[in-house]
MARVO-744184 format. One record per residue (C-alpha): residue in one letter; residue number from 1; x, y, z. Coordinates in nm, 4 decimals. Layout:
<tikes>
TIKE A NUM X Y Z
...
</tikes>
This chain:
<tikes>
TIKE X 1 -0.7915 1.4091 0.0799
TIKE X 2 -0.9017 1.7055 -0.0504
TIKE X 3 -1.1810 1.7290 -0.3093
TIKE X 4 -1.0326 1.8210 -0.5801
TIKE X 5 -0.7593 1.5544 -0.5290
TIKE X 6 -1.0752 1.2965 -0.5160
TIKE X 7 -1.1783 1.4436 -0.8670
TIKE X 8 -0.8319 1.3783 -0.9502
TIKE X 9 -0.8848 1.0163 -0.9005
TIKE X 10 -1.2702 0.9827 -1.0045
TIKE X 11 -1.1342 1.0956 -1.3010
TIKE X 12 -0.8370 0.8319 -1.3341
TIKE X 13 -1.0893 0.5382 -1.2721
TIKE X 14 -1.3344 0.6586 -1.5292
TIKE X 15 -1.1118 0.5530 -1.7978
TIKE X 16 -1.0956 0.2256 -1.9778
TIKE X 17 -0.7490 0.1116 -1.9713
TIKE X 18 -0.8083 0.1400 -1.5456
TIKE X 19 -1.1587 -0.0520 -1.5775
TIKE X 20 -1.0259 -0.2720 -1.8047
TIKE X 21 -0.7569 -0.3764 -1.5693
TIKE X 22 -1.0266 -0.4089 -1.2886
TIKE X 23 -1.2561 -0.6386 -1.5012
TIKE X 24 -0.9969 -0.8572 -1.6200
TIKE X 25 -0.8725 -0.9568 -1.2920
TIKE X 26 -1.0769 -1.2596 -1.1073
TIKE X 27 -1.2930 -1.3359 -1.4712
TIKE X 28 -1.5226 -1.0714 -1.4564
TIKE X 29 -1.7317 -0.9389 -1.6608
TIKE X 30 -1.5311 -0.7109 -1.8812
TIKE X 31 -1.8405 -0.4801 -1.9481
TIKE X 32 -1.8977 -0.4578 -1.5800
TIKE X 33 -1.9248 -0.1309 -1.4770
TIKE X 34 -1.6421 0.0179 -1.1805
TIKE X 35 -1.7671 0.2702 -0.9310
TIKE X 36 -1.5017 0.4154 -0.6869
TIKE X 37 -1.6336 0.4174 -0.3481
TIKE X 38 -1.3900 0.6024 -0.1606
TIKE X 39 -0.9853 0.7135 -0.1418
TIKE X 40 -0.7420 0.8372 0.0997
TIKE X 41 -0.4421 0.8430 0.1288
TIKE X 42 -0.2160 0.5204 0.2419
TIKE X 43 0.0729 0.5590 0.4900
TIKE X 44 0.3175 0.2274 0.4648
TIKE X 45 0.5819 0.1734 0.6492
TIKE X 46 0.8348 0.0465 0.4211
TIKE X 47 0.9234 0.1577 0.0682
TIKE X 48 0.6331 0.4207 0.0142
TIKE X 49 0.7898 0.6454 0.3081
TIKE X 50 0.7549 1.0087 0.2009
TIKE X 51 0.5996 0.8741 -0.1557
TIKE X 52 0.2788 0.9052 -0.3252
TIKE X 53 0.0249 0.6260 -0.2269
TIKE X 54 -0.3376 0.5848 -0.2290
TIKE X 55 -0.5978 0.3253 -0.0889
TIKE X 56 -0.8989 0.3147 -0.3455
TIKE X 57 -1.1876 0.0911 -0.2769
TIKE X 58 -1.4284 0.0120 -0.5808
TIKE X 59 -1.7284 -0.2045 -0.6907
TIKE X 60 -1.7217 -0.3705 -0.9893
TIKE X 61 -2.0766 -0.4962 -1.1649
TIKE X 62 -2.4119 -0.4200 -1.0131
TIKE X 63 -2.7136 -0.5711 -0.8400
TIKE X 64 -2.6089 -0.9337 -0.7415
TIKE X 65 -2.3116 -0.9493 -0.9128
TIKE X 66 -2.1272 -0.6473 -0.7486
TIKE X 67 -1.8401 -0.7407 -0.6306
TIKE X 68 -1.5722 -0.5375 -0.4509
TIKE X 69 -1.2094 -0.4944 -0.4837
TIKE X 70 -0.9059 -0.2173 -0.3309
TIKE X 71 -0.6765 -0.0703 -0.5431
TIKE X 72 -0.3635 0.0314 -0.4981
TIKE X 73 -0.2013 0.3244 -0.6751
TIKE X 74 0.1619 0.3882 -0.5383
TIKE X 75 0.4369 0.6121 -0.7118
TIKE X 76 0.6852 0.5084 -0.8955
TIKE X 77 1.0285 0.6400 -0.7428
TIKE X 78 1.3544 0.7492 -1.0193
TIKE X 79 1.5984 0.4264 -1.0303
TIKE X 80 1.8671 0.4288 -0.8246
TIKE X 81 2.1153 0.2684 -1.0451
TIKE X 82 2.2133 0.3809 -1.3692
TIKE X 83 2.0412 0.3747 -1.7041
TIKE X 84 2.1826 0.2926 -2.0244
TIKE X 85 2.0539 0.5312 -2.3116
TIKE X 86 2.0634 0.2423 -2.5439
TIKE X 87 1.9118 -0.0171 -2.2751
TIKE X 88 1.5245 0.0074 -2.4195
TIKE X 89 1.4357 0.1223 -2.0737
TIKE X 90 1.0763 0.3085 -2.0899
TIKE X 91 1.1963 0.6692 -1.9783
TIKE X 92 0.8278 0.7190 -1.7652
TIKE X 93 0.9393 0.5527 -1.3624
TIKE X 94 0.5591 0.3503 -1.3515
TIKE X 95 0.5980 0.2153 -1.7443
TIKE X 96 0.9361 0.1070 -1.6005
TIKE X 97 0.8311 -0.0629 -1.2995
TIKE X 98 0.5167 -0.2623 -1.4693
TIKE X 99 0.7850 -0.3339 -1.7471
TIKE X 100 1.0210 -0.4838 -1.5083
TIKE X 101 0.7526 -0.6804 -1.3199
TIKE X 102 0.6068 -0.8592 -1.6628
TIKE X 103 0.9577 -0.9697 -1.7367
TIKE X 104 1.0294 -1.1154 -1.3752
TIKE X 105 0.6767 -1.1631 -1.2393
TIKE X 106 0.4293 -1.2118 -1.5434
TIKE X 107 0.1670 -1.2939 -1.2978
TIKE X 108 0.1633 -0.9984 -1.1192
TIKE X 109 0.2933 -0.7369 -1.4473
TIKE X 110 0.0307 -0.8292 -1.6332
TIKE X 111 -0.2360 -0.7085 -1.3445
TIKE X 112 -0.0651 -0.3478 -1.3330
TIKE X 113 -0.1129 -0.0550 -1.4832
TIKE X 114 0.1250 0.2602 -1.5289
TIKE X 115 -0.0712 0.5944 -1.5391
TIKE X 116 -0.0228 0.9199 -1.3917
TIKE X 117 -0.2073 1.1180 -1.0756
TIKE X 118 -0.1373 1.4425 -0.9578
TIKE X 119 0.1501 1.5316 -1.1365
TIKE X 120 0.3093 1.1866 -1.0520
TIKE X 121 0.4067 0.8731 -1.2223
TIKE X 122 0.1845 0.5752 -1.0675
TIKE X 123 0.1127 0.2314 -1.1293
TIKE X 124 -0.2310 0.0475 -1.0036
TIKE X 125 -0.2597 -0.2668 -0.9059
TIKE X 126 -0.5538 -0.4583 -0.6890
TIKE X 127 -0.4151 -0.5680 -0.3442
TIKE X 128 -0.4943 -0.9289 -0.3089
TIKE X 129 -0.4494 -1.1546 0.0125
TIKE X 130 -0.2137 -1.3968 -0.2008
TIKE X 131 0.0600 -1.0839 -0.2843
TIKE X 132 0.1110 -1.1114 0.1246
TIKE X 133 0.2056 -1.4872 0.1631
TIKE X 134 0.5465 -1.6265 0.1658
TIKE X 135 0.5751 -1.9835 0.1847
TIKE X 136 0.7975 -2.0053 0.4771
TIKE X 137 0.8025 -2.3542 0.4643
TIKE X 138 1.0021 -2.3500 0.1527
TIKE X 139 1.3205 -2.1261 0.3024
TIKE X 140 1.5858 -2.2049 0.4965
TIKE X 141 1.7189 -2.0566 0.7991
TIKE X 142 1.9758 -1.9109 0.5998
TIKE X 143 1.7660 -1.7811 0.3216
TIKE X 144 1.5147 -1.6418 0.6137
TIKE X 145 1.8384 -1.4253 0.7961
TIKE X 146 1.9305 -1.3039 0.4374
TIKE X 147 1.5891 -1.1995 0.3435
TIKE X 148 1.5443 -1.0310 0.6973
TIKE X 149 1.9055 -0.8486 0.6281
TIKE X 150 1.7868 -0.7478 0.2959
TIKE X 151 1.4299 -0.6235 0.4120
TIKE X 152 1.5558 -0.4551 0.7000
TIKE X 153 1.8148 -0.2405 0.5007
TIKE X 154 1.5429 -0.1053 0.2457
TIKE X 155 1.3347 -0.0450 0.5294
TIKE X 156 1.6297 0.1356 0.7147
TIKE X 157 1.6565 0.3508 0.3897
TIKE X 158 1.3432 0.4419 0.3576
TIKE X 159 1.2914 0.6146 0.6967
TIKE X 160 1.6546 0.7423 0.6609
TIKE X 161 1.5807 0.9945 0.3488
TIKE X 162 1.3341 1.1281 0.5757
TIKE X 163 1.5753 1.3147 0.7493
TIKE X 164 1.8674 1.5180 0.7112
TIKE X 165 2.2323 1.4449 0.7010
TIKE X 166 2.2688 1.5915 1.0247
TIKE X 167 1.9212 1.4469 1.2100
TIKE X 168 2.0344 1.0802 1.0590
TIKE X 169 2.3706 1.1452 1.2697
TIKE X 170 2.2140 1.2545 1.5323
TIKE X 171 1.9534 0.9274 1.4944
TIKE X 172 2.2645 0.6626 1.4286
TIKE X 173 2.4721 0.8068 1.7861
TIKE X 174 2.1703 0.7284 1.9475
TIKE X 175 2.1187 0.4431 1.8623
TIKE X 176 2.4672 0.2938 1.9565
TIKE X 177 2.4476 0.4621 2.2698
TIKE X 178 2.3547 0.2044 2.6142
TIKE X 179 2.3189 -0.1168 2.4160
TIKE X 180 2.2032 -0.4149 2.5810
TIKE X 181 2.5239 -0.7169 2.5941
TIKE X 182 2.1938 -0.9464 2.5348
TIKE X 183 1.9625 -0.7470 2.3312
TIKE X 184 2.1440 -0.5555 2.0334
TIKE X 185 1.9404 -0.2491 2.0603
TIKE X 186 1.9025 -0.0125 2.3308
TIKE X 187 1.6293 -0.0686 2.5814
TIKE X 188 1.4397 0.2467 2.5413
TIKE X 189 1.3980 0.1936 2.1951
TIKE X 190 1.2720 -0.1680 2.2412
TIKE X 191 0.9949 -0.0519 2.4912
TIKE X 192 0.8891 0.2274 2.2405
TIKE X 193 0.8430 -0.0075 1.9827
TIKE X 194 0.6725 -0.2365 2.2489
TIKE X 195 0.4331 0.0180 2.3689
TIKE X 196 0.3995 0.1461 2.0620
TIKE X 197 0.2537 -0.1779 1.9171
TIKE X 198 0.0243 -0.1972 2.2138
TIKE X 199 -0.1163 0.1087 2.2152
TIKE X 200 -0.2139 0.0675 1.8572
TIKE X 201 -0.3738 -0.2616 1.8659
TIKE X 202 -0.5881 -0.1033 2.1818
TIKE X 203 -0.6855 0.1764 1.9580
TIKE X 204 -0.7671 -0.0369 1.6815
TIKE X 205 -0.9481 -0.2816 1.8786
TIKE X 206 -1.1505 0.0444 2.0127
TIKE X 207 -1.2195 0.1744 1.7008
TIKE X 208 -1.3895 -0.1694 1.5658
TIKE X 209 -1.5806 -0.1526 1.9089
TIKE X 210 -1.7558 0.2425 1.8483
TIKE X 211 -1.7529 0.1780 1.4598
TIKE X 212 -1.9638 -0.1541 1.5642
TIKE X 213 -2.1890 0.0301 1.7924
TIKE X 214 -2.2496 0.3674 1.5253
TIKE X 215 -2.3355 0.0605 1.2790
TIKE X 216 -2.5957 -0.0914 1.5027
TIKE X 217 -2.7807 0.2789 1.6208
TIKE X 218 -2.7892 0.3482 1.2526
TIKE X 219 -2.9204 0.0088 1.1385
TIKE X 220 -3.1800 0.0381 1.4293
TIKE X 221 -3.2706 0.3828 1.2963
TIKE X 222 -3.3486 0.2886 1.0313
TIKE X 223 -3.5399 0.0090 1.0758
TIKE X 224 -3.7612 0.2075 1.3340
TIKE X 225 -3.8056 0.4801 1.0630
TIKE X 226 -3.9457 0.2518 0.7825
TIKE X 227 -4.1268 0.0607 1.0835
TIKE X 228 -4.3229 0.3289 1.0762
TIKE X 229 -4.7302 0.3413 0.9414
</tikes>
């Protein structure tokens, strides 16, 4: 992320409809002041494919009441299906999406915000561990399949608009070609996807390890500087 695209964002948290939104979330202090910490940009692999999305963590408060909090500011894509002139719709994509999800999801609508960034229409939200859950408990195996189905083609969607007519062609005959009679995709894709997922978690894991270590020699530093007479 360049600097100026950093501005760009300093600039979007600095006013109060965006702290507002952060203060009111979790009952805090609604005078509390929010300092961005950092931003970069946030590759998902779903929906957000080829979109506009940004990671932003921020404190809000000070001294012993700081507390900290990630925001999510993701763009807001043109609807696919048709829109009445005379529905009401709001004509700006991120009004429309917080609109929608106040009128199906109050809980979450009313913690989003529709603003713009870099020429884009955004909304911002704070990512919180209870958006992830799904009470599987509470679906069937029928309701599970359909949900997968339904998942997997907006998924399959995404990644397809990142390629051309010809490409996803190209991508789809490969795909059918040497499929397993017991495993319905082809075996060089699975071990990809296998090795793939390994190789990541080994790089992650690594990363932890040396980001761990840099920690410690700096903490140690540190200590041995101000240990000093």
């Amino acid at each position: 992320m360049t600097i100026e695209e950093r501005r760009v964002i300093d600039l979007l948290f600095a006013q109060e409809q965006v702290r507002r939104l952060i203060t009111l979330l979790r009952s805090r202090n609604e005078d509390a002041e929010v300092r961005v910490l950092d931003a970069a940009y946030w590759r998902k692999g779903c929906i957000s494919l080829g979109r506009l999305r940004c990671a932003v963590p921020a404190t809000v408060g000070s001294g012993k009441n700081e507390r900290h909090c990630l925001m999510d500011l993701k763009e807001a894509a043109a609807p696919v299906a048709p829109r009445s002139l005379i529905s009401g719709l709001p004509p700006d994509n991120a009004h429309r999406v917080v609109e929608g999800a106040r009128e199906l999801s109050p809980f979450l609508g009313d913690r989003m915000l529709s603003a713009a960034l870099l020429g884009k229409a955004v909304f911002v939200r704070e990512i919180m561990p209870q958006d992830l859950k799904i009470e599987i408990k509470r679906i069937s195996i029928d309701d599970l399949k359909s949900m997968a189905k339904y998942l997997a083609h907006i998924v399959g969607l995404a990644y397809a608009r990142q390629l051309s007519r010809a490409k996803r062609t190209t991508w789809l005959a490969e795909l059918q070609r040497n499929r397993s009679k017991s495993l319905d995709v082809p075996s060089w894709l699975w071990n990809s996807v296998v090795a793939l997922v390994a190789a990541h978690e080994a790089a992650y894991l690594n990363y932890c390890r040396h980001y761990i270590l840099a920690e410690r020699d700096r903490f140690r530093n540190w200590s041995l500087l101000y240990a000093q007479p």
